[in-house]
C-alpha positions as CSV (number, residue, x, y, z in Angstrom):
1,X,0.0,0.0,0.0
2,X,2.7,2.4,0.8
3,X,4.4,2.1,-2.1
4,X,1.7,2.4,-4.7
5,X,0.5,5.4,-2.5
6,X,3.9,6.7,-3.0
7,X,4.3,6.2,-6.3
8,X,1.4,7.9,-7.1
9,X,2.3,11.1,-5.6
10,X,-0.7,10.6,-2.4
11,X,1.5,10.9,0.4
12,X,3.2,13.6,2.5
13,X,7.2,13.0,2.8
14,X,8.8,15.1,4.7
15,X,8.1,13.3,7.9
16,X,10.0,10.4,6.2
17,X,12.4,12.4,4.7
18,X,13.2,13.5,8.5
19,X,13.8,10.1,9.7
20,X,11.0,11.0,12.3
21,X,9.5,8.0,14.5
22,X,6.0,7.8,16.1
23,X,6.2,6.9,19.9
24,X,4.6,3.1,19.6
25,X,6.8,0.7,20.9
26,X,10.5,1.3,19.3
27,X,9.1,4.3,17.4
28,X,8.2,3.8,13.3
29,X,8.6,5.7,10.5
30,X,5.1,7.2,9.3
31,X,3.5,9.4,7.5
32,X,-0.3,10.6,6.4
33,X,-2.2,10.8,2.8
34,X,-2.8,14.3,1.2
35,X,-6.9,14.0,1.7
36,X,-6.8,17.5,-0.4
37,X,-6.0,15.0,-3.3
38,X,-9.3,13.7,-4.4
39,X,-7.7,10.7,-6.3
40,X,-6.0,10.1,-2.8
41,X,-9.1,10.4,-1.1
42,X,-10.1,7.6,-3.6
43,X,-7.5,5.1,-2.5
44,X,-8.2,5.5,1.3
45,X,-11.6,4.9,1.2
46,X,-10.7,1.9,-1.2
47,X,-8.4,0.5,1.3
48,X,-10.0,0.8,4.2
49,X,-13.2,0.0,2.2
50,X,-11.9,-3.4,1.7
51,X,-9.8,-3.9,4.7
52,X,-12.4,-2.7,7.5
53,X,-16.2,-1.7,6.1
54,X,-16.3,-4.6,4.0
55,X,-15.7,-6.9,7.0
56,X,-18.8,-5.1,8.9
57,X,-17.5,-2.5,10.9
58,X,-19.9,0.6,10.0
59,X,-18.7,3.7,11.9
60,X,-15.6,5.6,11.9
61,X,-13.3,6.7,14.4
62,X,-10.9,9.2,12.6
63,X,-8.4,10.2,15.2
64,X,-5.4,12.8,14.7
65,X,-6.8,15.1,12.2
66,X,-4.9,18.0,13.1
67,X,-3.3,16.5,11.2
68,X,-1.0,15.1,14.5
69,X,1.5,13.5,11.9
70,X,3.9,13.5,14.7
71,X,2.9,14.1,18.3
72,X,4.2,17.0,20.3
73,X,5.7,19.0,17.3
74,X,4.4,22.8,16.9
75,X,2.5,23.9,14.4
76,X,4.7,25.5,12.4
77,X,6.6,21.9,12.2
78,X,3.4,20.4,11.3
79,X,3.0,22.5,8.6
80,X,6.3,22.0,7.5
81,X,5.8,17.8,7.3
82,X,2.5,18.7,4.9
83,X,4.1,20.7,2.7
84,X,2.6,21.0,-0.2
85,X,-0.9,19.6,-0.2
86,X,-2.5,19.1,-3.3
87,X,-4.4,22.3,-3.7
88,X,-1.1,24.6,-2.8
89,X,0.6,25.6,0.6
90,X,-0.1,24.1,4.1
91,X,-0.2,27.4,5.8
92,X,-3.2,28.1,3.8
93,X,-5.1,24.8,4.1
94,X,-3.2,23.3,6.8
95,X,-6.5,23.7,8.8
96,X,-9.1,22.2,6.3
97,X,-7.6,18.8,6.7
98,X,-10.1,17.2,8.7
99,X,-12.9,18.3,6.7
100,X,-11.5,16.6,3.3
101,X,-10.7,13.7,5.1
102,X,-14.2,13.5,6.5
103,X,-15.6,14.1,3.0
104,X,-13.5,11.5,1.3
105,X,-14.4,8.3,3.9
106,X,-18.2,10.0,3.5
107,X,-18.5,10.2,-0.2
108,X,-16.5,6.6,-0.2
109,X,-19.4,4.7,1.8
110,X,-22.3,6.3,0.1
111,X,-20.6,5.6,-3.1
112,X,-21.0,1.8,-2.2
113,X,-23.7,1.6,0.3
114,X,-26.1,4.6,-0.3
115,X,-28.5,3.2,2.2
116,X,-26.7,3.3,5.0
117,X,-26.0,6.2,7.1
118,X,-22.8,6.9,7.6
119,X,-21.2,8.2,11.1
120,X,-17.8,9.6,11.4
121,X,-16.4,10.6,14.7
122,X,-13.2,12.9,14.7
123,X,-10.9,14.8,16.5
124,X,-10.6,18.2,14.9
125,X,-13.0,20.1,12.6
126,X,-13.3,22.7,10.0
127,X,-16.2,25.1,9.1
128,X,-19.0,23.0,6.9
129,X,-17.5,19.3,8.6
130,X,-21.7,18.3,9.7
131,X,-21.7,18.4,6.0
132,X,-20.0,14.8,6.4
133,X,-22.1,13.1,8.5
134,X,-19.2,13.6,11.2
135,X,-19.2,14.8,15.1
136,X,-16.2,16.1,16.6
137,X,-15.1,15.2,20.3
138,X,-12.7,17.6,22.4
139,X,-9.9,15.5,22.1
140,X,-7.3,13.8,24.8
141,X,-8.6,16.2,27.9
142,X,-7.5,15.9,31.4
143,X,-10.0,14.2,34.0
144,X,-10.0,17.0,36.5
145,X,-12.6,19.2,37.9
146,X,-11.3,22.2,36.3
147,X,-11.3,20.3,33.1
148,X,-14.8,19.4,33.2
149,X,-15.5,22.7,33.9
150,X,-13.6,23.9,30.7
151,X,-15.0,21.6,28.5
152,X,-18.5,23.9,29.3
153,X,-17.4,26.6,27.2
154,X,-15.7,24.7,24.3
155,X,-18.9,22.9,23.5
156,X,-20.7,26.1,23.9
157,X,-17.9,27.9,21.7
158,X,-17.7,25.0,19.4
159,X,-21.8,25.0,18.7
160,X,-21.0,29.3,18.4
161,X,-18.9,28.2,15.4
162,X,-22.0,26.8,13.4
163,X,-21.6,23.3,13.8
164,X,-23.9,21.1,15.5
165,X,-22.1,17.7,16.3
166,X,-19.8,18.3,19.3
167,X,-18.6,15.7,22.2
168,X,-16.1,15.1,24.7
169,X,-14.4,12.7,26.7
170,X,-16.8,12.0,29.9
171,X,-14.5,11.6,32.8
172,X,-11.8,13.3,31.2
173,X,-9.2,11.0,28.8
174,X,-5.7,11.8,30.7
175,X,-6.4,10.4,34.4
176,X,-4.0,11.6,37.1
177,X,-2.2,9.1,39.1
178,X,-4.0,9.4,41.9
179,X,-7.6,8.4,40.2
180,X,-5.6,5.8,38.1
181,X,-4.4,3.8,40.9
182,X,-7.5,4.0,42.6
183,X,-5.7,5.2,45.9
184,X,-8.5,4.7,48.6
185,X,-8.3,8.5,49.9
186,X,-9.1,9.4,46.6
187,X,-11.7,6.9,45.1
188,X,-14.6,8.8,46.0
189,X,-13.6,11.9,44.5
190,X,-13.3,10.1,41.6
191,X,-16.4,8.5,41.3
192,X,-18.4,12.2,42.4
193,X,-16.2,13.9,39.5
194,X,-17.2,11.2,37.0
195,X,-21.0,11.0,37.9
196,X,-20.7,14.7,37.4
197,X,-19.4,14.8,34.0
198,X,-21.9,12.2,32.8
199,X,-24.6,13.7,34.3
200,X,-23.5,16.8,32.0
201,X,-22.7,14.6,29.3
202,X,-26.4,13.3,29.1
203,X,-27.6,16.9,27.7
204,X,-24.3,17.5,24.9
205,X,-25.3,16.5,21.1
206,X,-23.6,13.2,21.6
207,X,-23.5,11.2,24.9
208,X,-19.7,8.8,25.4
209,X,-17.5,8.0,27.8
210,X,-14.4,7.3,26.8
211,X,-10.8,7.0,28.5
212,X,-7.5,5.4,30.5
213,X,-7.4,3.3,32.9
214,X,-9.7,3.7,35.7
215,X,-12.3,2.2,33.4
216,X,-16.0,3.7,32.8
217,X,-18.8,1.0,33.1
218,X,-20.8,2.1,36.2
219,X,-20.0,-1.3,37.6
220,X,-16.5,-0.3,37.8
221,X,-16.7,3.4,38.8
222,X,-18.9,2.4,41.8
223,X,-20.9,-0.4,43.3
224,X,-24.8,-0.5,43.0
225,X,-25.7,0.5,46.0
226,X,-23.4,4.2,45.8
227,X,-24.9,7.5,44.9
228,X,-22.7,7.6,41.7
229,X,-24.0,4.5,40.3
230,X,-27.6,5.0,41.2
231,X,-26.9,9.0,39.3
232,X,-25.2,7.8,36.1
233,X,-28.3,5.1,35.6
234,X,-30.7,8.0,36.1
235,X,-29.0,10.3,33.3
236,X,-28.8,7.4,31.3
237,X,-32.4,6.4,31.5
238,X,-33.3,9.8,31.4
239,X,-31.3,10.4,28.3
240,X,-32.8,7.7,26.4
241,X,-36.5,8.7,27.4
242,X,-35.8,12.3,26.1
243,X,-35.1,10.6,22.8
244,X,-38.2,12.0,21.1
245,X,-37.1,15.6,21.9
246,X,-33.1,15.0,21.2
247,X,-34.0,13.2,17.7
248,X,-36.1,16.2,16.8
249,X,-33.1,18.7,17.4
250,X,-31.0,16.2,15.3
251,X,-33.8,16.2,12.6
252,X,-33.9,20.6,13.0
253,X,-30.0,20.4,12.8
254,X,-30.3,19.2,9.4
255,X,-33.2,20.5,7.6
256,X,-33.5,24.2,9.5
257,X,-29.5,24.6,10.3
258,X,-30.4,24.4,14.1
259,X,-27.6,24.3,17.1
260,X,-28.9,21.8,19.6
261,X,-26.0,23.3,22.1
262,X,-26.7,26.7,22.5
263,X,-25.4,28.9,24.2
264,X,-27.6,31.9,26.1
265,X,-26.5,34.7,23.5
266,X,-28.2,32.9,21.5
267,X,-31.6,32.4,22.3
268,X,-31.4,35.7,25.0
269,X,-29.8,38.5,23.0
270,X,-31.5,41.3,24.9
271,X,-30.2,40.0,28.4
272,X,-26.8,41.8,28.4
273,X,-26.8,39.6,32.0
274,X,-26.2,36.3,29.4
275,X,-23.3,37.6,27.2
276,X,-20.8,36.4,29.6
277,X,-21.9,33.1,31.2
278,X,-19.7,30.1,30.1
279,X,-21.1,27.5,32.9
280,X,-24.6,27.4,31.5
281,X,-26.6,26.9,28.2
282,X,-29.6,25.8,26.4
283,X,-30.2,22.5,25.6
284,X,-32.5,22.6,22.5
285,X,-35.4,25.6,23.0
286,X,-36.4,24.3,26.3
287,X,-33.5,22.9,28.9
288,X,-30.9,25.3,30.8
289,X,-28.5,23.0,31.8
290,X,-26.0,23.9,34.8
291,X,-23.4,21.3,35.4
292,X,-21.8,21.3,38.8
293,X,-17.6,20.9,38.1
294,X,-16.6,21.5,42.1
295,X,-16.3,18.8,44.2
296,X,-18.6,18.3,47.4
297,X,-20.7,20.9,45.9
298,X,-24.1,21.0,46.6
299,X,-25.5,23.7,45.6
300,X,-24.9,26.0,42.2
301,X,-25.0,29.6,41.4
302,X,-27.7,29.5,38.2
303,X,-28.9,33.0,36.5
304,X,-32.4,32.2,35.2
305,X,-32.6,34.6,31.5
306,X,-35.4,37.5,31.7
307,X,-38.4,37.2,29.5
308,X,-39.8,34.5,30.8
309,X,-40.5,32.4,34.3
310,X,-38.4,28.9,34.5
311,X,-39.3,25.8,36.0
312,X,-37.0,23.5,37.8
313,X,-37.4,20.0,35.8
314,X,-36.9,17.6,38.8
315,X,-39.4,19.0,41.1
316,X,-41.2,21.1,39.0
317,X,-41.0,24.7,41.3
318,X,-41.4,27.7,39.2
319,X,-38.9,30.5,39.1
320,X,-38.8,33.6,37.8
321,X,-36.5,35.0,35.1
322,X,-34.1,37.9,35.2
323,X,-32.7,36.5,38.7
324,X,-29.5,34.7,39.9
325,X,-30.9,31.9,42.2
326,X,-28.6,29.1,44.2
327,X,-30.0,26.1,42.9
328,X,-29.8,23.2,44.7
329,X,-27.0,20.9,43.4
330,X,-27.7,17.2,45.2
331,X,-25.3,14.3,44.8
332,X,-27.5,13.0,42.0
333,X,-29.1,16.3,40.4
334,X,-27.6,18.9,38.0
335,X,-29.2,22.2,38.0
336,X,-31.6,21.7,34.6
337,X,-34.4,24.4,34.2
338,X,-37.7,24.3,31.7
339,X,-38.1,27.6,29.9
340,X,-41.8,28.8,30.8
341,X,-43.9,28.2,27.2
342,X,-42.4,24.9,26.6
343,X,-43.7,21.4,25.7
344,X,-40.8,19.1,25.9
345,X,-41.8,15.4,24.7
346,X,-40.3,12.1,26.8
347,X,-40.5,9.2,25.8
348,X,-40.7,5.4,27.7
349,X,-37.1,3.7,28.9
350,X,-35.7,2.1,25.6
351,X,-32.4,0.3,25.7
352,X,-30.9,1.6,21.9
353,X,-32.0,4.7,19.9
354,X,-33.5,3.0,17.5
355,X,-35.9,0.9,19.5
356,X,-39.2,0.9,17.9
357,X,-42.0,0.9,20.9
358,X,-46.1,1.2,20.7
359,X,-45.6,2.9,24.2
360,X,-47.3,6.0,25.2
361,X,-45.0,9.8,24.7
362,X,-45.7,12.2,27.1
363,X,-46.5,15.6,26.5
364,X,-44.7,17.9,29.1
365,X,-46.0,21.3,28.8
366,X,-44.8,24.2,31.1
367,X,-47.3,26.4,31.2
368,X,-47.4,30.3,31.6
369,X,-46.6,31.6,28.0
370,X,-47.8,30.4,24.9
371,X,-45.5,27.0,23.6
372,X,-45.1,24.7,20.5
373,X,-43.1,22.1,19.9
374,X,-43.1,20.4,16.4
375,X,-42.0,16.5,16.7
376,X,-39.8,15.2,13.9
377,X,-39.6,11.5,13.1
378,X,-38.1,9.6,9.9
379,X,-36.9,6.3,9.2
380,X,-33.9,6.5,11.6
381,X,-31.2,4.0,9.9
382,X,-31.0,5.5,6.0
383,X,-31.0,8.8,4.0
384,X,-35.0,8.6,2.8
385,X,-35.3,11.7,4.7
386,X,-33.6,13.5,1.9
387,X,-35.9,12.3,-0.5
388,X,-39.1,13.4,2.1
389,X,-39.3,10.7,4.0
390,X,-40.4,12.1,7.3
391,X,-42.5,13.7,9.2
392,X,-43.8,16.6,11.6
393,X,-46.4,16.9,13.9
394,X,-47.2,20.6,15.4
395,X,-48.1,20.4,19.2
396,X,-49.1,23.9,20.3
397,X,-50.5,24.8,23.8
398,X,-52.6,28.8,23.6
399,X,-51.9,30.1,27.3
400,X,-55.0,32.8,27.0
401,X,-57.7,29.7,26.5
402,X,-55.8,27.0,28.0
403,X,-55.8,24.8,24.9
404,X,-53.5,22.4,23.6
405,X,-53.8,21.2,20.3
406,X,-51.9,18.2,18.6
407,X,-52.6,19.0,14.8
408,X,-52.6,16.3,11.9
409,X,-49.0,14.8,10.9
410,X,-47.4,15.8,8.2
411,X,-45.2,13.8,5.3
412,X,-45.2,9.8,6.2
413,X,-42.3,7.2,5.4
414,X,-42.0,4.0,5.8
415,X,-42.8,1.7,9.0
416,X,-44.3,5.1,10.8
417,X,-46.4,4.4,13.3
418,X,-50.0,5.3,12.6
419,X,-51.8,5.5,15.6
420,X,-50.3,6.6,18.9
421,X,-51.1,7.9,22.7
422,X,-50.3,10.9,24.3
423,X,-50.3,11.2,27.7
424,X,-50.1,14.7,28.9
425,X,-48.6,16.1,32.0
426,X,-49.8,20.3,32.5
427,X,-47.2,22.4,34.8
428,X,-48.0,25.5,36.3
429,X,-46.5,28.7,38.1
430,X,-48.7,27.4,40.9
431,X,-49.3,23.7,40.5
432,X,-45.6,22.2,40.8
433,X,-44.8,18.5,39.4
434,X,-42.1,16.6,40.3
435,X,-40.2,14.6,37.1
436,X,-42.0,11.1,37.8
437,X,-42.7,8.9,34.7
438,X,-45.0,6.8,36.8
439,X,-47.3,9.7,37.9
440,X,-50.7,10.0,36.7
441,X,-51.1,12.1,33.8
442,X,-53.6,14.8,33.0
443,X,-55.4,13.5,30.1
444,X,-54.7,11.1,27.3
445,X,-55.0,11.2,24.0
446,X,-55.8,8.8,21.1
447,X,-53.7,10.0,18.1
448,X,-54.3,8.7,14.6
449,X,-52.8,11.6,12.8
């Protein structure tokens, strides 16, 4: 492979021409492909085409994009080792390389299974990558509270940028020594940090663990009966049941150019109080979310946005906007606020995404303003949602009559589920509800479309 890439002209070679060595094992010579090549881009996707999709696996992990041809080097000596690319200098499209790489393994698997959606996960980005089907985590981060805390304001910043797809490390990737070797003084530190991070983690774009050594099943963080373990199965669960509303930002992400992480500048302009907040953002139109990054904290400063009252989603007390409020921060809650004028749609426990379920959906509607909320569905597995193959159903709730209204579905596609229920759970300033998907609901309704 490496010498019919070479002898074609596909490959960088100054790397090689520098005798450098990677840091596996002994240290090997290496080098990358020019992705800015198109007929390059052609051969990797061939390759790995027949070497690893043909075989079954059908997602990608494309790590070093930088590109990190050789660890630790500056970026003017990364530069340097991709000098020339294909379309001209590396200080002009040094930075572009993981969005041609994305494009080339994306146009590659469509090109030979146009069914299929394709799902690229990679460690840098570039302006237009969503483009590719491809999300971008926050690379090798450290696992310590002041990392957690950072990683806040790079999704917010990264979403700010005008792509949708961001993720991180939960639990950080780099452990220190003292969490690594699970010393005993430190252990539950380590397991309050972690449930933490994934309690955040459960409202980002896309939901992962992933690090060294101490490992990340909750079996192995802590034992059943801890706090941690009883608060990471929560998120989770609770993750998975707010599928209905997280697949409907995914689905607004691609055909309105939404930003499921957003941050308050966003949806707040006029609240010169929101221009400067990096702890906190909007989850979608409807969920302030307030992670808690300090450990043994228990409580969290949270400034609720003007223009509106909020509701706190656990217990269901109403707030009103324009305030800083100390929310409280137990073990096993994050800080997570329902924008007054909301209906936010949860579905029942499912173990996978794409778990197909005759189950009731529950309307959630936090009253006090008017709301809507438009619920996007499609086949969930292939591309026949760029050919139509969806569709929307408007929920609106009228404050000034009290009215909800679930209006007839629009668009259809294949295996959609016909008839339905609707449970409905109404919030009020003055008629608090805890979060409880075994509570009796307030009506229920028999949806045919």
């Amino acid at each position: 492979m490496y010498e019919d890439f070479d002898k074609k002209g596909y490959l960088f070679k100054r790397n090689i021409a520098d005798g450098r060595k990677d840091w596996i094992g002994e240290g090997y010579t290496s080098t990358f492909y020019d992705p800015f090549n198109p007929a390059a881009r052609t051969a990797f996707w061939k390759l790995i085409n027949e070497k690893i999709y043909s075989k079954g696996i059908n997602a990608w992990w494309l790590d070093a994009t930088e590109p990190d041809m050789h660890s630790n080097i500056s970026v003017e000596k990364r530069k340097e080792v991709m000098n020339p690319t294909f379309l001209g200098s590396s200080t002009k499209y040094f930075n572009a390389f993981p969005l041609v790489n994305a494009k080339g393994v994306y146009e590659g698997q469509r090109s030979v299974n146009p069914n299929e959606r394709v799902f690229i996960l990679t460690r840098s980005a570039f302006s237009g990558l969503q483009k590719y089907a491809a999300a971008t985590w926050s690379g090798d981060i450290g696992a310590r509270w002041e990392d957690m805390k950072a990683q806040i304001s790079a999704g917010i910043n990264f979403s700010l940028s005008g792509m949708p797809y961001w993720t991180m490390d939960i639990g950080g990737f780099v452990v220190e020594e003292r969490y690594e070797k699970h010393q005993p003084e430190h252990v539950e530190e380590w397991r309050e940090m972690f449930s933490r991070w994934f309690q955040f983690g459960a409202f980002t774009p896309l939901f992962r663990a992933h690090g060294q050594f101490p490992y990340r099943e909750f079996y192995n963080v802590a034992p059943e009966s801890h706090q941690a373990y009883k608060s990471m199965v929560y998120y989770n669960q609770l993750r998975y049941r707010l599928m209905p509303y997280i697949y409907t930002l995914n689905g607004k992400a691609h055909h309105q150019d939404y930003t499921m992480m957003r941050g308050l500048v966003m949806d707040f302009p006029a609240d010169e109080k929101v221009k400067n907040i990096g702890d906190s953002y909007m989850f979608g139109p409807s969920l302030l979310v307030n992670p808690v990054y300090k450990f043994k904290e228990r409580s969290r400063d949270v400034y609720l946005p003007r223009g509106q009252g909020w509701y706190d989603l656990f217990s269901g007390q109403f707030h009103k906007g324009g305030q800083a409020i100390k929310a409280d921060a137990a073990y096993g809650k994050m800080p997570v606020f329902v924008k007054e004028g909301s209906i936010v749609p949860i579905g029942p426990a499912i173990q996978y995404t794409s778990e197909k379920t005759d189950k009731p959906l529950t309307l959630y509607v936090y009253t006090g303003k008017d709301a809507s909320f438009t619920l996007y569905e499609d086949e969930g597995t292939n591309y026949n949602y760029e050919k139509g193959s969806f569709s929307n159903i408007l929920i609106t709730y009228n404050e000034a009559d009290k009215n909800l209204t679930i209006e007839d579905r629009e668009g259809d596609f294949a295996g959609m589920q016909i008839n339905r229920v609707f449970n409905i759970v109404i919030l009020t300033p003055k008629n608090k509800k805890p979060l409880d998907f075994n509570q009796k609901t307030d009506k229920t309704i028999n949806y045919a479309g």
